[in-house]
One Martini backbone bead per residue (centre of mass of N, CA, C, O) as a GRO file, in nm:
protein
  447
    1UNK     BB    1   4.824  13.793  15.951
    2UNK     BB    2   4.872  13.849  16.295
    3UNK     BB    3   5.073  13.711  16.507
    4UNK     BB    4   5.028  13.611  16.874
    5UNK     BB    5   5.268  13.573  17.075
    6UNK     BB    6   5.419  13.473  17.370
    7UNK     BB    7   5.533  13.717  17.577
    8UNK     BB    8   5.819  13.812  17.740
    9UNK     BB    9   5.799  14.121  17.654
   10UNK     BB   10   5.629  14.420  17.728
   11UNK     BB   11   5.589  14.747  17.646
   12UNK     BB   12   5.658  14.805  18.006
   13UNK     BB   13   5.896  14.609  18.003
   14UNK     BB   14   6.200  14.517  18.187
   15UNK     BB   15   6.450  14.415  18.081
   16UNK     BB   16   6.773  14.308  18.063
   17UNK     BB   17   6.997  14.414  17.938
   18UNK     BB   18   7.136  14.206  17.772
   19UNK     BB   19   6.890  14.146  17.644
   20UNK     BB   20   6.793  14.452  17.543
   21UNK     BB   21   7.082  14.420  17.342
   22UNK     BB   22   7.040  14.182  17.161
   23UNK     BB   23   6.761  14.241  17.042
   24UNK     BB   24   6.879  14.533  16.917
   25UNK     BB   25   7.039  14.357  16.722
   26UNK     BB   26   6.823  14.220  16.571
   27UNK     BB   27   6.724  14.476  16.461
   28UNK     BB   28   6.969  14.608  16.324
   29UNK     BB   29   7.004  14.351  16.123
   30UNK     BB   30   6.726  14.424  15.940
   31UNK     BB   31   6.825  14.744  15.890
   32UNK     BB   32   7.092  14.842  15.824
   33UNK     BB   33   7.102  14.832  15.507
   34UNK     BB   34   6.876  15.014  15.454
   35UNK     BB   35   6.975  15.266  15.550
   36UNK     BB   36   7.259  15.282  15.383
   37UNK     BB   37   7.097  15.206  15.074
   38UNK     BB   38   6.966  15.432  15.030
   39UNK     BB   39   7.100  15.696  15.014
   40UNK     BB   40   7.284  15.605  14.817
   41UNK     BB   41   7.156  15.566  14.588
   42UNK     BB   42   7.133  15.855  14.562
   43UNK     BB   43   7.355  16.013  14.537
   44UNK     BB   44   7.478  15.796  14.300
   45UNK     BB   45   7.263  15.955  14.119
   46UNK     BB   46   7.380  16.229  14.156
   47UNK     BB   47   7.667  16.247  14.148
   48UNK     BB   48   7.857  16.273  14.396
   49UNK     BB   49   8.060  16.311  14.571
   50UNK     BB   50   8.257  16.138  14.848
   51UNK     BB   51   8.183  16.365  15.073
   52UNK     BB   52   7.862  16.409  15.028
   53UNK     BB   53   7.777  16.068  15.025
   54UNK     BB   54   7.937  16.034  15.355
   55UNK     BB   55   7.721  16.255  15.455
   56UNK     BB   56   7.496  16.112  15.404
   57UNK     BB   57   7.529  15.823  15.498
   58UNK     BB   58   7.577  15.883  15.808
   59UNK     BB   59   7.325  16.103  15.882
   60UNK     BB   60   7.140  15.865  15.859
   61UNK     BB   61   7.230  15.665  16.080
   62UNK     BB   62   7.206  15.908  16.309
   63UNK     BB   63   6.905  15.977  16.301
   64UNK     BB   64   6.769  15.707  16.308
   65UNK     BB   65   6.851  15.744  16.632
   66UNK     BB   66   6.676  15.984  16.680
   67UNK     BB   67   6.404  15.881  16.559
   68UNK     BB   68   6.375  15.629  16.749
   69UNK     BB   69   6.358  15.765  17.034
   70UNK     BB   70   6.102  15.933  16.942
   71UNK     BB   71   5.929  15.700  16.883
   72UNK     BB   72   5.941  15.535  17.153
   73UNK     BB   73   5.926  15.787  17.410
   74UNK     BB   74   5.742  16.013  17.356
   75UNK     BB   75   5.592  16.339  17.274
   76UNK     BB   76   5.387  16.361  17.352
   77UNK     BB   77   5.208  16.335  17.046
   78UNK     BB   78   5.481  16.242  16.974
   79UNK     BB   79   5.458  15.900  16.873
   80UNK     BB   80   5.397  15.598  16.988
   81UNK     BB   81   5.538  15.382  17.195
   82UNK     BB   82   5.700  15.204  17.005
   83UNK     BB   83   5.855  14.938  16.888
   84UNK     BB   84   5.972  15.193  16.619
   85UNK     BB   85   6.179  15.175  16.354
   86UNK     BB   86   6.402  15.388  16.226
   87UNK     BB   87   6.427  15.534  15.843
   88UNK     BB   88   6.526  15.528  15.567
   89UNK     BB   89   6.329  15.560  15.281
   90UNK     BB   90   6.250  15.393  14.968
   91UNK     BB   91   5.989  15.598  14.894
   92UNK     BB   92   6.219  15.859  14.807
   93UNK     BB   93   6.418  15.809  14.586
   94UNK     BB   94   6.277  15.862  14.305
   95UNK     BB   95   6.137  16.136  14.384
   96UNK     BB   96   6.427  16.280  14.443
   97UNK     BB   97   6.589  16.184  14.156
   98UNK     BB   98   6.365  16.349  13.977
   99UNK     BB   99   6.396  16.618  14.093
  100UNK     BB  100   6.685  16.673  14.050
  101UNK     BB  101   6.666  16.639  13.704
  102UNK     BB  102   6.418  16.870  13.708
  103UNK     BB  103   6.618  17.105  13.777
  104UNK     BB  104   6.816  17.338  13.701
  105UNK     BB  105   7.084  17.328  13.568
  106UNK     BB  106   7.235  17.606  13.681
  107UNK     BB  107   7.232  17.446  13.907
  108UNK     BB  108   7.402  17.318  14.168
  109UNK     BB  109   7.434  17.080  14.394
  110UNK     BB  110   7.432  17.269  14.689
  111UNK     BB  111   7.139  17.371  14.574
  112UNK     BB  112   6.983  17.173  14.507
  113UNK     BB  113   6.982  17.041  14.812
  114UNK     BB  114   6.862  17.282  14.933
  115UNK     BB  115   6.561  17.204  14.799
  116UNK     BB  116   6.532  16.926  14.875
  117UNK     BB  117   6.538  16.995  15.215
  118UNK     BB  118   6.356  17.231  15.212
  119UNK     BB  119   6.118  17.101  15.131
  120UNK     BB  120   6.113  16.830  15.295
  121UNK     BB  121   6.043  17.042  15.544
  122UNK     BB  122   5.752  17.132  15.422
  123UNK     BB  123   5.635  16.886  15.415
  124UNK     BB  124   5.658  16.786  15.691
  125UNK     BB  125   5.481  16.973  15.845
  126UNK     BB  126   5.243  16.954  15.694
  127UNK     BB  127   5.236  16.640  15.807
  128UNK     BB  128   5.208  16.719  16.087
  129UNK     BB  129   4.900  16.832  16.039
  130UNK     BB  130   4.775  16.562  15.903
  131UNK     BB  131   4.818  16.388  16.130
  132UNK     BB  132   4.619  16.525  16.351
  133UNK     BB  133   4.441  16.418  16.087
  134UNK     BB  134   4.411  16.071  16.036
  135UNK     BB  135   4.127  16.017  15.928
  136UNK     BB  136   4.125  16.191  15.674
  137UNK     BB  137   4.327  16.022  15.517
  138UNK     BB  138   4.222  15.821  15.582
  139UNK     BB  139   3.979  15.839  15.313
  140UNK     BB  140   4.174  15.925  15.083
  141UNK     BB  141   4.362  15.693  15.177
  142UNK     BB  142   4.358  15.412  15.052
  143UNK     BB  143   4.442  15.084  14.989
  144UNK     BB  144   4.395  15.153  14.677
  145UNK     BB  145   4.552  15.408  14.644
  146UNK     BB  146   4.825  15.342  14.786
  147UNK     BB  147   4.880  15.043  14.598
  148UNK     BB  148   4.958  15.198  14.373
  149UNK     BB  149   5.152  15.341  14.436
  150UNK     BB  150   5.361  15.148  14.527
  151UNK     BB  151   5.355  15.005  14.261
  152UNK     BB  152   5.474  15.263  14.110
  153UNK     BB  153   5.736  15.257  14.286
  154UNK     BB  154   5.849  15.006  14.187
  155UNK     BB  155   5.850  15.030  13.877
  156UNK     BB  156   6.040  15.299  13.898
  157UNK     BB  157   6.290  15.106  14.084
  158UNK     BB  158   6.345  14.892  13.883
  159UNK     BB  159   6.418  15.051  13.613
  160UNK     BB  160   6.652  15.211  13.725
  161UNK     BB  161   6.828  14.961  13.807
  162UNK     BB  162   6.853  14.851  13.538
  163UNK     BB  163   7.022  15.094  13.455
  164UNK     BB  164   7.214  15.047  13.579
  165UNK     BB  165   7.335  14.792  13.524
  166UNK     BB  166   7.400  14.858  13.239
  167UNK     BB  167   7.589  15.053  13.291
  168UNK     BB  168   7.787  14.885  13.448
  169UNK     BB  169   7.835  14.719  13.198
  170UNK     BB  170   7.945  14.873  13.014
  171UNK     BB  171   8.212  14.960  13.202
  172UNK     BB  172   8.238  14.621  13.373
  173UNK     BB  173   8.097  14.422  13.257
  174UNK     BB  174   8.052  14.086  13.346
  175UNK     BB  175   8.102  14.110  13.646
  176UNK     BB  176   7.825  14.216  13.732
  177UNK     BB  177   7.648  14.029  13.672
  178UNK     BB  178   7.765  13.818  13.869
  179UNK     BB  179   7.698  13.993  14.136
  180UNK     BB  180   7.406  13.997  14.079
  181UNK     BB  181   7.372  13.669  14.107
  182UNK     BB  182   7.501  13.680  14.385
  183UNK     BB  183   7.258  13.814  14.543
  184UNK     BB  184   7.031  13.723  14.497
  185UNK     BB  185   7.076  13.412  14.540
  186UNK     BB  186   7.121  13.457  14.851
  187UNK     BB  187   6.930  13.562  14.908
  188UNK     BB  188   6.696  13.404  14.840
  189UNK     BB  189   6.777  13.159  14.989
  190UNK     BB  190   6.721  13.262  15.266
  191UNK     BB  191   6.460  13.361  15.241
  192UNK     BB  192   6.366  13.045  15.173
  193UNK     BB  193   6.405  12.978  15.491
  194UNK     BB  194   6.261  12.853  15.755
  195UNK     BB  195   6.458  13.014  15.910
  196UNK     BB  196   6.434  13.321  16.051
  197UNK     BB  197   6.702  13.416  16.066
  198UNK     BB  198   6.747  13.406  15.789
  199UNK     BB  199   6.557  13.591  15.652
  200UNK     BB  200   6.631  13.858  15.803
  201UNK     BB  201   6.915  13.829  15.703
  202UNK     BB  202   6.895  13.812  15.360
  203UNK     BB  203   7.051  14.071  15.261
  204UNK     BB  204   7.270  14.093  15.402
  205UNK     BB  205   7.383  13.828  15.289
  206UNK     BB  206   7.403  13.930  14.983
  207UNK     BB  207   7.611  14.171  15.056
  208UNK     BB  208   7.845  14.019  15.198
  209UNK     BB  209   7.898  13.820  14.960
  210UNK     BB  210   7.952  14.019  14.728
  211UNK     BB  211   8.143  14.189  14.866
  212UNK     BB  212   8.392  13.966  14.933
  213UNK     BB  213   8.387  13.873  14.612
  214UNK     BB  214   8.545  14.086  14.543
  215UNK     BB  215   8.742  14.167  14.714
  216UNK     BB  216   8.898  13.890  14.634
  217UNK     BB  217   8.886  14.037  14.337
  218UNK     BB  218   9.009  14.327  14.344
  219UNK     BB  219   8.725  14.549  14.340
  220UNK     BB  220   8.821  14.707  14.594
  221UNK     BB  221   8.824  15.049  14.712
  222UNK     BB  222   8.994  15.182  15.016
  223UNK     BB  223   9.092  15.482  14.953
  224UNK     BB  224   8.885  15.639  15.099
  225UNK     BB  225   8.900  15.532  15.379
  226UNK     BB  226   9.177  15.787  15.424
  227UNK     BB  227   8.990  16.047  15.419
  228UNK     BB  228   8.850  16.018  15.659
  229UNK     BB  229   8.706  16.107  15.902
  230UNK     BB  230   8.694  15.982  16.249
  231UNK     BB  231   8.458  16.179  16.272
  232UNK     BB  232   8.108  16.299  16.330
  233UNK     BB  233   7.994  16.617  16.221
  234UNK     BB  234   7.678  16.774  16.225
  235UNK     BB  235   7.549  16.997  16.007
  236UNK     BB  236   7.293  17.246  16.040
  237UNK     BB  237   7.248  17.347  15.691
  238UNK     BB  238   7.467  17.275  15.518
  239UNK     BB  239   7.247  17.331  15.311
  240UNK     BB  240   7.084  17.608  15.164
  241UNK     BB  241   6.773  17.654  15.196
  242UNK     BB  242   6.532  17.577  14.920
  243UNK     BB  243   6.212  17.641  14.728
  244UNK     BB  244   6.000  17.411  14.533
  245UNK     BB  245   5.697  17.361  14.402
  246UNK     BB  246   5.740  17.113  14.204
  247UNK     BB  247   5.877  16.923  14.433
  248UNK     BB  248   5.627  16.941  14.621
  249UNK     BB  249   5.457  16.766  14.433
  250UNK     BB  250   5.600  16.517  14.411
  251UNK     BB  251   5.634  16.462  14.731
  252UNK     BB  252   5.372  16.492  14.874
  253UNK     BB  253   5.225  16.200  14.756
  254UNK     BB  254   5.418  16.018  14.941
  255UNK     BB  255   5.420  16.088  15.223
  256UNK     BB  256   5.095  16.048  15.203
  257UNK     BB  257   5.171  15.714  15.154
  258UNK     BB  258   5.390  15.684  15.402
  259UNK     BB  259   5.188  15.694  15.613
  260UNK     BB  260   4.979  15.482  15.511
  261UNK     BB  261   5.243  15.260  15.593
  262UNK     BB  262   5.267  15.336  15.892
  263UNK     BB  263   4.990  15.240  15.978
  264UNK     BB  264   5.019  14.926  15.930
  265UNK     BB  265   5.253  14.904  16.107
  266UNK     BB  266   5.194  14.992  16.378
  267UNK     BB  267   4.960  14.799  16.418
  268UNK     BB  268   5.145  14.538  16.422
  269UNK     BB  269   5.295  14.652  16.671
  270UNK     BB  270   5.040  14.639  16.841
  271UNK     BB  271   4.951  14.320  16.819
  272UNK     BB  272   5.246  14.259  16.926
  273UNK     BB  273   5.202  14.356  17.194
  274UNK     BB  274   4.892  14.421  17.319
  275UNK     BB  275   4.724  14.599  17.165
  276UNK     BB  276   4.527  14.778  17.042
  277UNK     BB  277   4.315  14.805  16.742
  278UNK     BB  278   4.102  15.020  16.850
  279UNK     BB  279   4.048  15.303  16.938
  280UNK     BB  280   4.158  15.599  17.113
  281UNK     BB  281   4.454  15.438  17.187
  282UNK     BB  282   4.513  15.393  16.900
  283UNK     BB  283   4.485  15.647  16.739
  284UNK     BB  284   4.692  15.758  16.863
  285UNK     BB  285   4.913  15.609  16.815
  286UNK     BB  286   4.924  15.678  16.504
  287UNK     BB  287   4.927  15.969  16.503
  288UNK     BB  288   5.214  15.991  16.663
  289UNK     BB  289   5.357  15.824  16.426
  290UNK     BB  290   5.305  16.011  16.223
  291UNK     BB  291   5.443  16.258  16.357
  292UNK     BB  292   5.719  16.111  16.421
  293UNK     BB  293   5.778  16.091  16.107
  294UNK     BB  294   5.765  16.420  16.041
  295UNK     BB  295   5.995  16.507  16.239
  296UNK     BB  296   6.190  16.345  16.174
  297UNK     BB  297   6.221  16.421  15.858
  298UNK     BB  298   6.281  16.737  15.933
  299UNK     BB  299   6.549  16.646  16.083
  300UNK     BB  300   6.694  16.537  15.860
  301UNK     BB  301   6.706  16.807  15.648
  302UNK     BB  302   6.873  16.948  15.896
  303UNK     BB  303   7.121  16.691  15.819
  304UNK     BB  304   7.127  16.602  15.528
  305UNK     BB  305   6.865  16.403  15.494
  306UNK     BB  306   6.620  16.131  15.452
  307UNK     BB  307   6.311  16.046  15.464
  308UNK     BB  308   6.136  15.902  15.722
  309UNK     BB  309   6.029  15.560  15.869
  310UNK     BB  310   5.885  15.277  15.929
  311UNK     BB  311   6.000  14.928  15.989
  312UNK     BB  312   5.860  14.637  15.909
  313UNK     BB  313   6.065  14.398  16.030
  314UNK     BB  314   6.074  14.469  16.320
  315UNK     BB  315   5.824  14.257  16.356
  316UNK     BB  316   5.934  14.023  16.296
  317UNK     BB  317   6.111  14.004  16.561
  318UNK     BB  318   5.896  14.022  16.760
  319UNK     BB  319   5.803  13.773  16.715
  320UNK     BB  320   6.076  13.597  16.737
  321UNK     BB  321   6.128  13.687  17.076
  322UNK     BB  322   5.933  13.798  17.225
  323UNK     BB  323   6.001  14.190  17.238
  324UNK     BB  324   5.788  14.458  17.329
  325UNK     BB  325   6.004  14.664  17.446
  326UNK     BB  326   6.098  14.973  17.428
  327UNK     BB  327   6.371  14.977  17.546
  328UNK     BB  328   6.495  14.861  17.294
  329UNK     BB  329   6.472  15.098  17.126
  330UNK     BB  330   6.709  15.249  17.302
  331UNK     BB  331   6.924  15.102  17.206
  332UNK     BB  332   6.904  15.089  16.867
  333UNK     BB  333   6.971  15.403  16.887
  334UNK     BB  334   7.239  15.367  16.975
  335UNK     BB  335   7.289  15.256  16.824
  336UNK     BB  336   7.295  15.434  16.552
  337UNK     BB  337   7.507  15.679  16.687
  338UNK     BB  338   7.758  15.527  16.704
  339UNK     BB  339   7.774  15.460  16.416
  340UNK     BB  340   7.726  15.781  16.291
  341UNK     BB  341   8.042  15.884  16.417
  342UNK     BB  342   8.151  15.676  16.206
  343UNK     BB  343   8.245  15.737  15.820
  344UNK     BB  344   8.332  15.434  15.784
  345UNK     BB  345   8.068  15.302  15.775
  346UNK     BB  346   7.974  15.409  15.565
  347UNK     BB  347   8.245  15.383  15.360
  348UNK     BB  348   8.167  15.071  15.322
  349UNK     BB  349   7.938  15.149  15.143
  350UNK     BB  350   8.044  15.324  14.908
  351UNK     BB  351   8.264  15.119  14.820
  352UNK     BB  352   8.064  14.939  14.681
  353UNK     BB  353   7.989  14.784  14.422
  354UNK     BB  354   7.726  14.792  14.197
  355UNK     BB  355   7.651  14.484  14.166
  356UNK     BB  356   7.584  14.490  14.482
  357UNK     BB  357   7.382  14.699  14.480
  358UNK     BB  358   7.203  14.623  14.228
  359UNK     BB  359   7.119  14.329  14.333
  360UNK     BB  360   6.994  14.424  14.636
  361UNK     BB  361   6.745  14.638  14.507
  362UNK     BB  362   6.580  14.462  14.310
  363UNK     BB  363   6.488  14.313  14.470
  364UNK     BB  364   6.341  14.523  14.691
  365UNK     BB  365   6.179  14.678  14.478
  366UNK     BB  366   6.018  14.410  14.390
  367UNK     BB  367   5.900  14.431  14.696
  368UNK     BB  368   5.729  14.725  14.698
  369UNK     BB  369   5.533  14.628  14.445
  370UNK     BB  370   5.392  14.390  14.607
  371UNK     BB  371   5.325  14.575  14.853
  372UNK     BB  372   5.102  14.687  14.695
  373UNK     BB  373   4.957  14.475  14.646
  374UNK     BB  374   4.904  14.351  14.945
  375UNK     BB  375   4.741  14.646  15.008
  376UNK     BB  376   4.478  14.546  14.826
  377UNK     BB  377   4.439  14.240  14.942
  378UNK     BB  378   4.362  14.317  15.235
  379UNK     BB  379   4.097  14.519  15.117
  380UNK     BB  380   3.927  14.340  15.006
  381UNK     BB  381   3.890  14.315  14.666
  382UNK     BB  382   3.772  14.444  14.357
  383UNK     BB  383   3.718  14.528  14.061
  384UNK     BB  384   3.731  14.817  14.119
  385UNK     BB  385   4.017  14.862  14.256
  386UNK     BB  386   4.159  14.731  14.005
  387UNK     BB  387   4.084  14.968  13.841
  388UNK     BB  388   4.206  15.183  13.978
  389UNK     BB  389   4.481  15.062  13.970
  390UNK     BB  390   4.550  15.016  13.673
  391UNK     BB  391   4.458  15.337  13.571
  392UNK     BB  392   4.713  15.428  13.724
  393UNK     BB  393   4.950  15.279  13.593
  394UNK     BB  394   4.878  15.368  13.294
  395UNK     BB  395   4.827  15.676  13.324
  396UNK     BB  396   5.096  15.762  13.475
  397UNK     BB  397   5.293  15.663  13.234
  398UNK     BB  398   5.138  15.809  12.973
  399UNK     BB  399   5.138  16.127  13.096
  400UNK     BB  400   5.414  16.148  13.192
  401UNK     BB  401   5.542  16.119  12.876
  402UNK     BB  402   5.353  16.324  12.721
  403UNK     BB  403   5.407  16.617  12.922
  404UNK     BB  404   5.646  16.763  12.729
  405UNK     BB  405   5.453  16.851  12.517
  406UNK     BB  406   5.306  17.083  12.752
  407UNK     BB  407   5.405  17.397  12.710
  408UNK     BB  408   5.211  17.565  12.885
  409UNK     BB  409   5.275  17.495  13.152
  410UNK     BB  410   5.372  17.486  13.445
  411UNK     BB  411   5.674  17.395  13.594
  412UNK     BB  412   5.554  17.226  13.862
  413UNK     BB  413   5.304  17.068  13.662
  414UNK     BB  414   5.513  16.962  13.493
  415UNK     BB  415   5.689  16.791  13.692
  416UNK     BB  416   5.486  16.623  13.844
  417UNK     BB  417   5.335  16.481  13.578
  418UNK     BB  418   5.646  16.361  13.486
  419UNK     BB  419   5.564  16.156  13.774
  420UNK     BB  420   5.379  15.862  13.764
  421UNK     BB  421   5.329  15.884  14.092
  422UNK     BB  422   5.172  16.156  14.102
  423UNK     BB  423   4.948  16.071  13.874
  424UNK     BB  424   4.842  15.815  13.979
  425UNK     BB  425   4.773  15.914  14.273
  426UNK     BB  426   4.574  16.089  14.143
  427UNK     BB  427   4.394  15.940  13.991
  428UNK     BB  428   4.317  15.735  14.214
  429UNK     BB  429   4.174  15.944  14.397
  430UNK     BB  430   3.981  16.032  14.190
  431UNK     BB  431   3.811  15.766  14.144
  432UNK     BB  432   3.760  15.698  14.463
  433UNK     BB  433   3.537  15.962  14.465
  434UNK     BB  434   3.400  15.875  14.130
  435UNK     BB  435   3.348  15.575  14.195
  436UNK     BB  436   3.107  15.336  14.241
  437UNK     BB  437   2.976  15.187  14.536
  438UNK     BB  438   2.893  14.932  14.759
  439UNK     BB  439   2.699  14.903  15.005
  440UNK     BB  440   2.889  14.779  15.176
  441UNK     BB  441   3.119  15.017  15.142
  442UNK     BB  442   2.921  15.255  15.232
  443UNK     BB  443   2.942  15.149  15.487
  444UNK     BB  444   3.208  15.093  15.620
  445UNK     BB  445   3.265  15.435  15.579
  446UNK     BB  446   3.104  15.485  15.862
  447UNK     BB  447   3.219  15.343  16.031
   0.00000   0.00000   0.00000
């Protein structure tokens, strides 16, 4: 339930300068990390050079500040108009390194890149106009298909980071485990603490203390930062854009399942704005932030990063300021574009130990996985419900597994299949369209 404390500025209301600068860096510490940890997570799973690593991850933080600026001032139909601040989704992590290992041997990184980023382009695209139909959409992505997709992709994000730890630790011992012990230890304490602004920072702050006692440990090599240029120039096509079926049929049920939570997200920036969460004006707002996640998401393609979503975090700093004006967004967008100027910001994230990158995803991840168990438990479940949700959980995995043997299969449809977050996510949609509701339930869906 969201809490409606009384606004000090609301959504078309001007704080002065200092505020709203003061403002939109609370807003930037609760993203900050999340945008350049998404990417990189993805580069690292792809064993990137360091060069092409560090324009994945500077040009995440560049983008997400025009992502941002279009999502908060709306260009006619696209955009919420709300201070809904954007960034690299960590919900296309597994999906994109899925689909990476999945491509033909033959083809080198620079044409993967290429597949990855035109498919993410043409899926985008798509999802522009699935966007402008955003009531059709919540219709087939209901909150209980939604939230097993999401607890899929939670479980297959705990498992690789718990494999990449392991590798980690076969190559440089114990120090990882501490590392991750101590990142978690750090984090959970923050996050469990009454003072909200200790909770909203808690990931910054378990990353911050891993990184520090590395440095203190001479565990940081800072020489990759002395190859950085010292300005960014972002590069439109870096790589050739080309499309795979197989990576479409991968992604697209991602997209649009990341589109219901970015509807989710919206409602409660609405709430906390005072603006309405029913009618007319809210469903513009809804297909708008969905339509401005979706050119988002294109124009990172075109920038060579991965596709863009709403920050549901950012909700909590407007409860905790009182200041829902969209102002505020274009500060964090600037603050966003400044830092993306410069790739030693990212490069600082670049060289980060594995054991603090994988000690502060572990809780993310383990956190994705719960927030969709949270997205069944808002829509009063029932035990229909959480049937379809345990059925897809088991059936994505075990038709996943078995995929393999099943050679007749066209190649597109076998990569689909072999990623079980698209097998559950079909699965869990087959069922709610095809097992009986109960008379209340079907009256909910009329109206």
């Amino acid at each position: 339930m969201i809490k409606n404390p009384e606004l000090i500025f609301g959504l078309e209301d001007n704080p002065p300068p200092a505020t709203a600068a003061f403002a939109g860096l609370q807003h930037l510490l609760a993203i900050f990390g999340g945008i350049l940890t998404a990417p990189l997570i993805i580069a690292s799973g792809m064993g990137l050079s360091a060069e092409d690593t560090n324009y994945l991850v500077t040009s995440a933080l560049l983008i997400s500040g025009v992502a941002t600026f279009i999502q908060v001032k709306r260009f006619g139909p696209i955009g919420s108009g709300l201070l809904s601040i954007q960034g690299t989704s960590f919900t296309f992590i597994g999906p994109i390194l899925f689909a990476w290992f999945h491509l033909p041997e033959y083809l080198d990184d620079t044409e993967k890149l290429g597949i990855l980023f035109g498919t993410c382009a043409i899926a985008s695209v798509v999802m522009i106009a699935l966007g402008y139909h955003i009531r059709r959409i919540c219709k087939v992505i209901t909150p209980t298909v939604a939230g097993a997709t999401v607890m899929l992709l939670g479980t297959a994000l705990v498992w690789s980071t718990l494999k990449n730890i392991s590798f980690e630790f076969s190559n440089n011992g114990t120090v990882v485990l501490l590392q991750v012990a101590l990142v978690l230890g750090v984090t959970l304490f923050m996050a469990s603490r009454k003072n909200p602004w200790m909770r909203l920072s808690s990931i910054v702050a378990g990353l911050a203390s891993g990184y520090l006692v590395s440095i203190a440990l001479g565990l940081v090599d800072f020489s990759l930062l002395k190859q950085l240029d010292p300005v960014f120039i972002p590069q439109p096509g870096k790589f050739s854009f080309g499309f795979d079926w197989g990576v479409f049929l991968v992604l697209m049920p991602v997209f649009i399942v990341s589109a219901t939570e970015s509807i989710g997200d919206l409602t409660a920036t609405s709430a906390l704005s005072k603006l309405p969460t029913s009618g007319e004006e809210y469903r513009l707002r809804l297909r708008g932030g969905v339509m401005g996640d979706a050119l988002n998401s294109f124009i990172a393609s075109l920038f060579a990063t991965f596709p863009n979503t709403t920050f549901s975090q950012n909700n909590g700093v407007i409860q905790l300021t009182g200041i829902a004006s969209r102002r505020v967004g274009f500060y964090v967008a600037g603050f966003l574009v400044i830092l993306g100027c410069f790739p030693v910001v990212g490069g600082l994230f670049q060289i980060m130990p594995g054991g603090v990158l994988y000690g502060a995803t572990l809780l993310m991840f383990t956190l994705v996985g719960l927030a969709g168990v949270r997205i069944i438990l808002t829509s009063t479940p029932t035990n229909r419900s959480w049937t379809i949700a345990v059925s897809a959980l088991l059936g994505g995995w075990i038709i996943s597994q078995s995929a393999a043997y099943w050679h007749s299969l066209p190649d597109a449809l076998s990569m689909m299949i072999q990623f079980p977050v698209s097998t559950g996510a079909l699965i869990a949609i087959i069922l709610e369209g095809c097992l009986p509701k109960s008379a209340s339930q079907t009256r909910a869906i009329k109206t």
